[in-house]
Every structure is written in C-alpha cells, then in structure tokens.
C-alpha positions in Angstrom: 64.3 96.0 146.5 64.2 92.9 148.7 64.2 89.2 146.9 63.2 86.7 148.2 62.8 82.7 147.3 60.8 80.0 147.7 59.9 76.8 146.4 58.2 76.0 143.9 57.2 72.9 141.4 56.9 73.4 137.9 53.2 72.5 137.6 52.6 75.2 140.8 55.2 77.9 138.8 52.7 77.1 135.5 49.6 77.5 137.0 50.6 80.9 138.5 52.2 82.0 134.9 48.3 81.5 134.0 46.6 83.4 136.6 48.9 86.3 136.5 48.6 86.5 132.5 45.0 86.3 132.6 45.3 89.0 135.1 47.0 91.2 133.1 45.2 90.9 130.6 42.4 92.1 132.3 44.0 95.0 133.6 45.5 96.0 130.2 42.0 95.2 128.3 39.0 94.9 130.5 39.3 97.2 133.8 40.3 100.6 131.7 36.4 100.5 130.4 35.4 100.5 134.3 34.2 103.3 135.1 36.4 105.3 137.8 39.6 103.2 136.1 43.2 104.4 137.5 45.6 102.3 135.7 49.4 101.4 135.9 51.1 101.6 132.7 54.4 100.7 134.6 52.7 98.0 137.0 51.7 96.1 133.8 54.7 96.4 131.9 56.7 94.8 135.1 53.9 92.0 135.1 54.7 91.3 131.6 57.9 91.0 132.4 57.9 89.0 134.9 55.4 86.7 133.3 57.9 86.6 130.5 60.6 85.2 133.1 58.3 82.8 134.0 57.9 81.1 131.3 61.5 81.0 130.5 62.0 79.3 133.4 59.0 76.7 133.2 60.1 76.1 129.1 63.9 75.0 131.2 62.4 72.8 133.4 60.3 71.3 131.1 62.9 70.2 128.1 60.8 72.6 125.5 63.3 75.2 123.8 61.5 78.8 123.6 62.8 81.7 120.8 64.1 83.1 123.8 66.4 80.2 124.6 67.0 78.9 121.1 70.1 78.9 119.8 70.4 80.1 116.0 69.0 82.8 113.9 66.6 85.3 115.5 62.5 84.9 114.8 61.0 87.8 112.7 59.1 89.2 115.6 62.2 89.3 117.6 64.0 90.8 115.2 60.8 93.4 114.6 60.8 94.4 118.7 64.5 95.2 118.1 64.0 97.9 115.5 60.5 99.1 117.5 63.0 99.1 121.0 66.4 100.6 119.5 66.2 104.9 119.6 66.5 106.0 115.9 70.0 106.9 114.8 
C-alpha cells in the first residue's frame, strides 16, 4: 500500500476525525436498514481504526493525555477488550 503525507493543522485533523466518525457511524448503524444495503465489515473496522489514530494524534498536539497515552495502570475497558481480543487458552 502507498502512503502518502500532507499537511495538516490540528483544528483541520479534528474536524475530519468528526466527519469520518459520524460517517461511520452511519454506515455501522443507519445504512444497513437501507434497503438494497451491501456492507463492509472490514471497511469499517479500518475506519475505526484509523479514526482511533486520529485522535491519538490530535490528544499529542493538544497537551490532553488519552488512556491510550497515559502512563500507569490500565482502564477497566482496556483491560475488558484484552480478555474479549486474546484467543482462549
């Protein structure tokens, strides 16, 4: 896959965090009840992702510590995906 980079502010990296959240949330929640709906399970799951990075990167530039970046023990919910994530042993 190709990267590529270009430059960005933080208020313009915010605003598009937004817009792609809302959109997946409307592809996750709204467009399945259209009828004629052929989702992407996978094409969501990357978005997420990606909005994820996102927002690591806007909570750096902007001085606020995430539970991603935060140093110390782990929160509850991150410590719940862990178990969901981990194959059974």
């Amino acid at each position: 896959m190709k990267r590529i980079n270009f430059p960005l502010t933080l208020e313009e990296l915010t605003l598009l965090a937004s817009l792609a959240s809302d959109q997946l949330f409307r592809r996750q929640f709204i467009d399945p009840r259209m009828p004629g709906y052929k989702g992407s399970p996978e094409e969501v799951a990357r978005g997420k992702a990606l909005v994820g990075r996102m927002r690591v990167i806007i909570d750096a530039g902007s001085g606020h510590s995430t539970s991603a970046m935060a140093e110390g023990e782990p929160s509850k919910e991150r410590e719940i995906a862990r178990k969901v994530s981990s194959p059974a042993t």
